[in-house]
C-alpha positions, -999 to 999 in steps of 0.1 A, spaced: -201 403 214 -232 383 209 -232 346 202 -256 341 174 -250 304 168 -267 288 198 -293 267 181 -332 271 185 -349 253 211 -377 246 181 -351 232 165 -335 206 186 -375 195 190 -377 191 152 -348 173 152 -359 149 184 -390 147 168 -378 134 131 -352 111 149 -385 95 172 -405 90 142 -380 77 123 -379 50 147 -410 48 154 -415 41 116 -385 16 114 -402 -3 140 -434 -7 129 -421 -14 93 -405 -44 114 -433 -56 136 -455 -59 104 -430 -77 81 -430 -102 108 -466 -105 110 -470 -113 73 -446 -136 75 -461 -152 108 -492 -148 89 -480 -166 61 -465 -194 79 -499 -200 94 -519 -199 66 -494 -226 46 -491 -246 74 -530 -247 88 -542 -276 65 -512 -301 69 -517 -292 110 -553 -300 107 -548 -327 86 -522 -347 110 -545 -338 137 -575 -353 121 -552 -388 113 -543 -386 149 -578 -383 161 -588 -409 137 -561 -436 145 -566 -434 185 -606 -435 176 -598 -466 152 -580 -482 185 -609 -485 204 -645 -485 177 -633 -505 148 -640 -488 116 -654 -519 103 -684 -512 123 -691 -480 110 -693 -461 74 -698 -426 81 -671 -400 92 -676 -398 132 -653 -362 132 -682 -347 107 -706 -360 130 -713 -345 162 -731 -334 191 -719 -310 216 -736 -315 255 -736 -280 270 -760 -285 300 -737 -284 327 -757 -314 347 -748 -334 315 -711 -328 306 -704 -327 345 -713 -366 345 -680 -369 323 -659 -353 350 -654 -322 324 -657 -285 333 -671 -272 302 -694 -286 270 -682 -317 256 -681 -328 222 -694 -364 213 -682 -379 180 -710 -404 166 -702 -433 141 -730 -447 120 -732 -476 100 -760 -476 73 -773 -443 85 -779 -466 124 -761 -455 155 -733 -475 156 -716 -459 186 -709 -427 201 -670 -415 208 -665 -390 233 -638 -376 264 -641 -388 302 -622 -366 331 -614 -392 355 -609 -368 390 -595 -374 419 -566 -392 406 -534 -395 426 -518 -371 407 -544 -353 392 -570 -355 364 -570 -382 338 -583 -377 307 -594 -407 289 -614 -411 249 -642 -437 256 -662 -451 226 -695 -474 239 -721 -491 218 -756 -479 218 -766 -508 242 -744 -491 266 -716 -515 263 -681 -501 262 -661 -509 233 -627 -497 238 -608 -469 263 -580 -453 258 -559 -429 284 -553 -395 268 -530 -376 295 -524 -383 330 -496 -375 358 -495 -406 375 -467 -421 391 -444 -439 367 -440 -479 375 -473 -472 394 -503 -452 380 -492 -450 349 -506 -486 346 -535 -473 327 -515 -467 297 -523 -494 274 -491 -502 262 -479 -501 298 -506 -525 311 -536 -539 300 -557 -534 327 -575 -507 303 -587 -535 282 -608 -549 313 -634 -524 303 -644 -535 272 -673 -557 264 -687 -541 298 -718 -523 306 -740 -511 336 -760 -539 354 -795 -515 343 -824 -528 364 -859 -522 363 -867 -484 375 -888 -505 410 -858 -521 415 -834 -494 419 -806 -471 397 -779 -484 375 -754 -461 394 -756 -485 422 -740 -515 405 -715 -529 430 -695 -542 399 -678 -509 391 -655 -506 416 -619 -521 422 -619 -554 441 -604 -538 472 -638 -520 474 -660 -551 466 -662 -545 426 -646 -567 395 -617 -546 385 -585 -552 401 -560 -528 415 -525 -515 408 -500 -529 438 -493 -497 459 -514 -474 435 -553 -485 441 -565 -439 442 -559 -439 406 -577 -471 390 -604 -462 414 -606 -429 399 -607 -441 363 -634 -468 371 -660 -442 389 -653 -420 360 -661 -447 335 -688 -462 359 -706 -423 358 -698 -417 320 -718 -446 313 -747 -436 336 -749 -409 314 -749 -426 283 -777 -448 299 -798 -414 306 -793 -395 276 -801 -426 255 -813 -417 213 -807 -382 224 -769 -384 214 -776 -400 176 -801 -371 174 
């Protein structure tokens, strides 16, 4: 006798078929639900992120160019350096962004990121604001991975060897008589310069004073260009 009720083979594929779709379905139903609601996160969250980022940025700026000496708004006012000779003076890798505060429509000082290199542990990233004379008004350290109880120093509420630098400025002499860059000053005192040392950790204040040293080379060489 002949069994008639072996299924189809185009049957059990019809039936694989609907049972992969169906969960293929299910699963993209899913994956989109949670992208509107990722979406939707994001876009109520966005402004307050911006806005405590903005505060942030404003506070640590506020640190070191009081605001009292300017009356514009230094984050609407910017210049980005993207030649590589430039932004490489500031130890960075990429274009650099430099914040400018005005007062009465003057340069009043110009805000921007240093890499200091060459750091014991690493880079150090510090937020420099100097005058347009070329004096530096305050330095602040950003990030680092120095050694606690050592490097770490340069933190201003650690230590405030930071502070040294302000009211500084290049020693600029006459172009006869030689290049700014050569100013003996800007180096720690173990190497003949003003600034002093950390006990056991002299690599990484030496770091941070050539990087401040170079940043305001450039500062000296761009000149007007960066209130332009």
């Amino acid at each position: 006798m002949t069994n008639n009720t072996k299924p189809s083979n185009n049957s059990e594929r019809r039936t694989l078929f609907q049972h992969m779709f169906g969960s293929a379905y299910k699963l993209s139903a899913f994956i989109l639900v949670c992208i509107v609601l990722l979406s939707s996160v994001y876009i109520l969250t966005a402004p307050k992120i911006a806005h405590e980022h903005r505060e942030a940025m404003l506070k640590t700026f506020n640190k070191i160019f009081p605001p009292s000496l300017y009356d514009n708004q230094p984050l609407e006012d910017t210049i980005t350096i993207s030649d590589p000779e430039q932004f490489k003076m500031l130890g960075s890798d990429h274009p650099v962004v430099i914040y400018r505060a005005r007062k009465n429509n003057q340069p009043a000082g110009a805000i921007f990121q240093v890499v200091a290199r060459n750091a014991y542990s690493g880079h150090i990233t510090l937020l420099m604001a100097v005058f347009p004379d070329g004096k530096v008004s305050g330095i602040r350290v950003l990030q680092h991975r120095e050694t606690p109880g050592l490097g770490d120093k340069i933190e201003e509420h650690k230590d405030n060897w930071i502070l040294s630098f302000n009211g500084k400025r290049l020693n600029i002499p006459p172009k006869e008589h030689g290049d700014p860059i050569d100013d003996p000053r800007w180096a720690v005192k173990k190497d003949g310069g003003v600034f002093d040392q950390f006990t056991g950790a002299t690599v990484t204040p030496r770091a941070v004073v050539a990087a401040i040293k170079k940043a305001l080379l450039f500062v000296h060489q761009t000149g007007e260009e960066i209130y332009e």
